[in-house]
DOLO-920599 format. One record per residue (C-alpha): x, y, z. Coordinates in Angstrom, 3 decimals, m for minus. Each point is the difference from the previous one (the first is absolute). Layout:
# DOLO-920599
NODE          X          Y          Z
NODE          X          Y          Z
...
This chain:
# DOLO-920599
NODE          X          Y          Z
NODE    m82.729    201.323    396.998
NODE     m3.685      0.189      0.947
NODE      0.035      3.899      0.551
NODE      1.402      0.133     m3.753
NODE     m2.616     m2.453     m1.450
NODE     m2.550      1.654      1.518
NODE      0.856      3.429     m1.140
NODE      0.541     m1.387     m3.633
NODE     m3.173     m1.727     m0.021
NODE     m2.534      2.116      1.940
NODE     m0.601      3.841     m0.004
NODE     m1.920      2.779      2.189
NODE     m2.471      2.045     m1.557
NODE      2.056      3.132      0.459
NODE      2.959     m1.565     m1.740
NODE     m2.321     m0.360     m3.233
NODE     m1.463      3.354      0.448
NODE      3.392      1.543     m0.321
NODE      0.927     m1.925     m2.741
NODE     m3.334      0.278     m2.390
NODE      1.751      1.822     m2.421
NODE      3.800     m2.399     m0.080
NODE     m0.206     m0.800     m3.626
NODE      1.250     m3.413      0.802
NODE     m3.153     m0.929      1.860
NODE     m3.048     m2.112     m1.307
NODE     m3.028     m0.232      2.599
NODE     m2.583     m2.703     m0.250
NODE     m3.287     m0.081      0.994
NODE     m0.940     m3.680      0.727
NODE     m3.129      0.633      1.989
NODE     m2.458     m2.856     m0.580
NODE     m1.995     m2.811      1.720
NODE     m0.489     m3.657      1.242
NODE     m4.167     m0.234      0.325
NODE     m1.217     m3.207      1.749
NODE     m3.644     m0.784     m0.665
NODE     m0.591     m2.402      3.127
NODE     m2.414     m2.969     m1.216
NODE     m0.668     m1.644      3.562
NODE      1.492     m3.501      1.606
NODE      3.284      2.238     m0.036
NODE      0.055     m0.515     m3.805
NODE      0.771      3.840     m1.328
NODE      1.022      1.072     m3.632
NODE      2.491      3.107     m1.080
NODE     m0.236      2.492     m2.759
NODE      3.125      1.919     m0.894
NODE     m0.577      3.549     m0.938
NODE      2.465      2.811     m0.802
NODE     m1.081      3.552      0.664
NODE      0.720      2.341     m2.801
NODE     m2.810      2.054      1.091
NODE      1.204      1.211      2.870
NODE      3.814      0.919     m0.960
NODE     m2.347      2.048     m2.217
NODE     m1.644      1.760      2.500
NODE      3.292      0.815      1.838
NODE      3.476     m1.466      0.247
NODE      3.592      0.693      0.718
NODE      1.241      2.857     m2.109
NODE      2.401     m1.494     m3.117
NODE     m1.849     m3.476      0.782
NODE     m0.860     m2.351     m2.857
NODE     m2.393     m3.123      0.414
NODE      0.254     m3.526     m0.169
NODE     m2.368     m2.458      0.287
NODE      1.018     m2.513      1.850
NODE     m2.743     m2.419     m0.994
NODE      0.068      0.478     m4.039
NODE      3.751      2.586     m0.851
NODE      1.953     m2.472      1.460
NODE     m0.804     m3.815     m0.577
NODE      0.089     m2.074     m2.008
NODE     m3.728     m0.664     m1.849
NODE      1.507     m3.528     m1.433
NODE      0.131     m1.447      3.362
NODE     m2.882     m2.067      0.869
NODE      1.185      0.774      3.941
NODE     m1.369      3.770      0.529
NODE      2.454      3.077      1.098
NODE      2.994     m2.200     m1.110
NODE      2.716      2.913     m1.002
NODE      0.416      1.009     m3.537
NODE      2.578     m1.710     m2.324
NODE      3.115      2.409     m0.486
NODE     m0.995      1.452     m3.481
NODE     m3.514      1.003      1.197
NODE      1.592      1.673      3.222
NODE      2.927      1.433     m1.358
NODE     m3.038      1.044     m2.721
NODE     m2.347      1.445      2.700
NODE      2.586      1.775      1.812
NODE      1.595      1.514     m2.743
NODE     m2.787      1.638     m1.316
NODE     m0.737      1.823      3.439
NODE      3.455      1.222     m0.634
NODE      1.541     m2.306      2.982
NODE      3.657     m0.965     m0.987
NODE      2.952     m1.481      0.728
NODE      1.647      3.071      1.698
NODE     m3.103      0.799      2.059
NODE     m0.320     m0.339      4.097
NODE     m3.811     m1.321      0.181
NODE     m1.866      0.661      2.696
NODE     m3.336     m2.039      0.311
NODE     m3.073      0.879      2.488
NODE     m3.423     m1.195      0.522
NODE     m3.099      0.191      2.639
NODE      0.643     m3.184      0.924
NODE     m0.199     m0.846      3.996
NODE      3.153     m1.922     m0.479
NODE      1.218      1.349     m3.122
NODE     m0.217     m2.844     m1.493
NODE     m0.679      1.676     m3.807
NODE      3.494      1.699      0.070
NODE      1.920     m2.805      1.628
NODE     m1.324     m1.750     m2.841
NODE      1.336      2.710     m2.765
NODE      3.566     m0.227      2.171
NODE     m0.216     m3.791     m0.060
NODE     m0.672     m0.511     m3.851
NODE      2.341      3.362     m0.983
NODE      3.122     m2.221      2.184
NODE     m1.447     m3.111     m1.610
NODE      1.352      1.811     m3.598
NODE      3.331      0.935      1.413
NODE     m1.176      3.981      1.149
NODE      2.365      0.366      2.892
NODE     m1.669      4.160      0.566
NODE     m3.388     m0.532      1.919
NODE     m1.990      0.858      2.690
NODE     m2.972      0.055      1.746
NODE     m1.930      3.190      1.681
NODE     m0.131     m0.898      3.721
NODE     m3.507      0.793      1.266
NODE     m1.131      0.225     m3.882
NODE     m2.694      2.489     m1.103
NODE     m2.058     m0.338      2.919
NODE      3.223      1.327      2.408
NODE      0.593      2.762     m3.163
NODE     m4.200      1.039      0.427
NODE      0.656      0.373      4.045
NODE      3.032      1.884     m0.220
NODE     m1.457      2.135     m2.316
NODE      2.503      0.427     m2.826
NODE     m0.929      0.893     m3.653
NODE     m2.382     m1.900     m2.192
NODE     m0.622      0.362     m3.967
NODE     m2.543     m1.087     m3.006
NODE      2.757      0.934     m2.221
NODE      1.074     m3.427     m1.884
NODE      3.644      0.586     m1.062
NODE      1.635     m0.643     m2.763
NODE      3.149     m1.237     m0.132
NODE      2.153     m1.137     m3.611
NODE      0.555     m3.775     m0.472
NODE      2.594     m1.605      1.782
NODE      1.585     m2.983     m0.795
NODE     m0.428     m2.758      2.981
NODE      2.571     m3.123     m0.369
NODE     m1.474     m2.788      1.578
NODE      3.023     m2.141      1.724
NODE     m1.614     m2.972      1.468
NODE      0.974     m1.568      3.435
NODE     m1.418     m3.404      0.001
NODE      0.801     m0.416      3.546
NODE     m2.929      2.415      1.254
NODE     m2.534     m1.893     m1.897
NODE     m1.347     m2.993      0.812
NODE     m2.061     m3.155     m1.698
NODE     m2.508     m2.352      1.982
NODE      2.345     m2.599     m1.270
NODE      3.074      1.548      1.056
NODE     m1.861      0.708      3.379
NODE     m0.822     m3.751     m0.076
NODE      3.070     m1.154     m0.210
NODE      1.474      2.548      3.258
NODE     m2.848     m1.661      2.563
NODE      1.681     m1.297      2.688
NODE      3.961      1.039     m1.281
NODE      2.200      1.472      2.741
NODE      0.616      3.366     m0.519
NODE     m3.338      0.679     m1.935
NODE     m2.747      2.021      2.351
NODE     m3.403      0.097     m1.769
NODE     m2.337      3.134      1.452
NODE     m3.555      0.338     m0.879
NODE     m0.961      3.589      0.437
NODE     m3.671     m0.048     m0.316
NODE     m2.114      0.037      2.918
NODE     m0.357     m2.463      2.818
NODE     m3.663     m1.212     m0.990
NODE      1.169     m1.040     m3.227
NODE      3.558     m1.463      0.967
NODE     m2.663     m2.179      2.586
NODE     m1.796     m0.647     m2.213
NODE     m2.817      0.952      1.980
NODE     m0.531      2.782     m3.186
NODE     m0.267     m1.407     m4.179
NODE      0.692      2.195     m2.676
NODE     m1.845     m1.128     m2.738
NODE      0.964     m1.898     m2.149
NODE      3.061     m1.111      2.045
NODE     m0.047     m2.725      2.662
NODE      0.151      0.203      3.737
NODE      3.234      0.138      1.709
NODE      3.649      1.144     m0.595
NODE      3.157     m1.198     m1.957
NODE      1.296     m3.044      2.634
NODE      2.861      1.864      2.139
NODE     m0.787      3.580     m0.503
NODE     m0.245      1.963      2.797
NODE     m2.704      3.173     m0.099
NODE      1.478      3.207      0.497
NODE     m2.696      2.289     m1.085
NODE      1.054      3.397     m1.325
NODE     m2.347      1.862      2.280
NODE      2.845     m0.645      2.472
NODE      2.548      1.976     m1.915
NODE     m1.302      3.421      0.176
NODE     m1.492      1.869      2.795
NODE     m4.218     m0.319     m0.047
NODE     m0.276      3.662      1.078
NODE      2.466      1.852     m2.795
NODE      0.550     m2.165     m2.274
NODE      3.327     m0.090      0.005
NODE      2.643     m2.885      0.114
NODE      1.085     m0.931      3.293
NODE      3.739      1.093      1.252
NODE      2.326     m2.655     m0.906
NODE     m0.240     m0.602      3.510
NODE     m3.075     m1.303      0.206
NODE      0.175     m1.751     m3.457
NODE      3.326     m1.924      0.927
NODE     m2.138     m0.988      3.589
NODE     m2.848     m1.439     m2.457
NODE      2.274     m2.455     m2.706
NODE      1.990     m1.130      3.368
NODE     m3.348     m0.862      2.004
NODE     m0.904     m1.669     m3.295
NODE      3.422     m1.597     m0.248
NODE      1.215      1.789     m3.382
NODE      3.630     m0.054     m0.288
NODE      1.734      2.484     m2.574
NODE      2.327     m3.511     m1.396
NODE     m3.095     m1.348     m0.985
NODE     m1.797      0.498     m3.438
NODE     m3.508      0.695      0.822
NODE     m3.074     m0.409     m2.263
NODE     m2.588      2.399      0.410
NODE     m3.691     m0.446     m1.516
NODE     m3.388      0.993      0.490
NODE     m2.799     m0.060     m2.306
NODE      1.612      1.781     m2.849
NODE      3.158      0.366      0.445
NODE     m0.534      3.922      1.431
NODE     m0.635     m0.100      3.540
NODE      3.293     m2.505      0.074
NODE      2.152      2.999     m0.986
NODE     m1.093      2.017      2.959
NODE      2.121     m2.633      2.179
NODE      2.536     m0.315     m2.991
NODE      0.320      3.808      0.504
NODE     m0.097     m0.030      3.628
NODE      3.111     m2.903     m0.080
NODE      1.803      2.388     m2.360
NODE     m0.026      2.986      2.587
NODE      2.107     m2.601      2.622
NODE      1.707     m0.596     m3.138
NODE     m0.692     m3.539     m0.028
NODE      1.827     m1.265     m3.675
NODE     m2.112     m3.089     m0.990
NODE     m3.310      1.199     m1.181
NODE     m2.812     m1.971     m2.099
NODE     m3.513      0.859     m1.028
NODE     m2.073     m3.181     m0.832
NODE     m1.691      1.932     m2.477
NODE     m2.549     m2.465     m0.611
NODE     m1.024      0.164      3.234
NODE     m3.184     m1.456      1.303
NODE     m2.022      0.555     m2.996
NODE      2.093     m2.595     m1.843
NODE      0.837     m2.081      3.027
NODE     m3.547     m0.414      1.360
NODE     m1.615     m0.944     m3.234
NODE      2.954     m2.855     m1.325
NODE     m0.995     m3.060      1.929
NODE      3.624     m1.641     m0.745
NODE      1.336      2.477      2.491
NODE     m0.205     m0.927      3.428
NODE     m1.608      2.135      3.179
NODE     m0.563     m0.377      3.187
NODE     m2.201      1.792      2.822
């Protein structure tokens, strides 16, 4: 079962090389960034930026772009990076010419990845069972050398039917009311500085959601390659942490996008109960009604 999950979810560079040209596919370039400004007294600030500009310069051949911080949200939301409401997606996607009958393949320059698990996360989110993410991403395609292009396609519209599946998608007052239930495991997947509390982002609060344990998405993938760990070694990391595939888990971060990396990660074991607090801590750390704890 985890063999098959992982081959459905994750692919090798030389599997897309040989398949640039499968009418069926649709290749997204998600490569964009998380820039903390650090302001002293471990107080720091982000800036989300997406980075058109360089899928200009060179991408994947038959790639399109997406923007993870502006094509896909939702600009109502007063939280930022929350994903976009169905008609905007479905909207977005098919006018890139990504449709129902298309196997997606997202990638990024992300260290973790994090940028594509997030197009995988919000794609399942609407009910797009065909998606996967380039293991290694563009900076494993750069080393081993295979082809790069300027040449923006263009592909005809495609109709996208969004299909959604509440379960994956979670409220801070639905994640309220699963603190402390049995059978509910609550993971915060930002770094260990913040989960302490030792580190603010600003204009959250100190601390963590009371219960979660930190399982930063650093220690998913391998530092050198950038490439998920064996399911192995990711199966050794939820059972250290005490992650058991009954349970639903809860995943957040900041945004709701470094949560999907250990969403995704869960999905290769083929772990069935899968949440992304999409609010994350930028709606949790500034709503003083909602409890933390460092």
């Amino acid at each position: 079962m985890m063999s098959e999950q992982r081959e459905r979810l994750l692919v090798e560079p030389a599997w897309l090389e040989e398949h640039l040209r499968d009418p069926r596919l649709r290749i997204v370039d998600m490569r964009g960034y998380v820039r903390t400004v650090e302001r002293g007294a471990g107080e720091q600030e982000a800036v989300y930026e997406g980075a058109r500009a360089e899928y200009e310069q060179g991408h994947i051949p038959g790639a399109v772009y997406l923007d993870w911080t502006s094509d896909i949200v939702d600009p109502a939301s007063e939280v930022k990076a929350q994903v976009a409401p169905p008609e905007r997606f479905a909207e977005v996607l098919g006018r890139l010419g990504i449709g129902d009958e298309h196997v997606v393949v997202a990638y990024d320059a992300h260290p973790a990845s994090q940028f594509a698990t997030r197009l995988w996360w919000a794609l399942t989110y609407y009910g797009h069972r065909e998606v996967r993410v380039l293991n290694g991403g563009f900076p494993r395609w750069l080393r081993e050398g295979r082809p790069l292009t300027t040449e923006v396609p263009q592909f005809p519209p495609a109709i996208f039917t969004p299909r959604v599946q509440p379960e994956l998608r979670a409220t801070a007052e639905e994640v309220l009311a699963a603190l402390g239930r049995a059978g509910v495991r609550v993971i915060d997947a930002r770094d260990v500085g913040q989960y302490s509390g030792q580190v603010v982002r600003q204009p959250g609060r100190r601390g963590h959601i009371p219960g979660a344990i930190n399982i930063p998405r650093e220690e998913l993938v391998d530092p050198q390659t950038g490439q998920f760990r064996s399911n192995e070694e990711l199966a050794a990391v939820f059972a250290r942490a005490g992650v058991h595939p009954e349970e639903q888990v809860i995943a957040y971060c900041n945004g709701g996008v470094a949560a999907t990396v250990v969403l995704f990660s869960l999905a290769l074991l083929g772990y069935p109960h899968l949440t992304n607090y999409d609010g994350s801590w930028n709606e949790w750390g500034v709503r003083p009604d909602l409890p933390t704890e460092v």
